[in-house]
N, C-alpha and C positions, 0 to 999 in steps of 0.2 A: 398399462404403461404409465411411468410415472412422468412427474414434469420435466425431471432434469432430462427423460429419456429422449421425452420430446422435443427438448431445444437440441439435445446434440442432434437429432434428425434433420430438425429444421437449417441449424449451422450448417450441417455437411451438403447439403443441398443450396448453397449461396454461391452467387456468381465472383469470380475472384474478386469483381469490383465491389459489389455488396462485402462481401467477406472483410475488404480492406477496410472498408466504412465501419461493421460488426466490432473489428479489432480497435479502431480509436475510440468507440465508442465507450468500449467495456472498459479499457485502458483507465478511460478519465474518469468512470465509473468507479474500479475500482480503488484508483487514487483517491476520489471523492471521501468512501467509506474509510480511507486508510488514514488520512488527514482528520476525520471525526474522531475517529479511536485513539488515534495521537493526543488531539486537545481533549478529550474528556480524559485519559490514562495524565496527563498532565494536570488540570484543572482539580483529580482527587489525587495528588501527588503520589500516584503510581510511578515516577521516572525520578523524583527528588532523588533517590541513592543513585543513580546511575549517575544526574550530574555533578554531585557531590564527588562522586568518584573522581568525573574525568576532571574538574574542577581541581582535584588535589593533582593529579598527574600534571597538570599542569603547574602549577602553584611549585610541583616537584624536579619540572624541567624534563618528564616523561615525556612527550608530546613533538611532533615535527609537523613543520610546515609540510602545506602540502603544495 
């Protein structure tokens, strides 16, 4: 049995309250990892052409409030 096998066991077997708890938990979890991958993708100017892009659509008058 592998490890992922074993958490989905473990999850499916949580009390709805446990469960609800499991879901903010991972939630913030996985915002955590997704917020590091952001600044390091940022920090080795992996996104520079993306804001260069939206930079010109703006500058272009492409862009709407939201």
């Amino acid at each position: 049995m592998t490890t992922l096998q074993d958490l989905e066991r473990a999850v499916s077997q949580l009390s709805l309250e446990e469960l609800a708890a499991f879901r903010d938990w991972f939630a913030e979890f996985d915002a955590e990892i997704w917020d590091r991958q952001i600044e390091e993708d940022a920090a080795a100017g992996r996104l520079d052409g993306l804001a260069e892009k939206a930079l010109q659509h703006l500058r272009e008058g492409r862009c709407t409030d939201l």
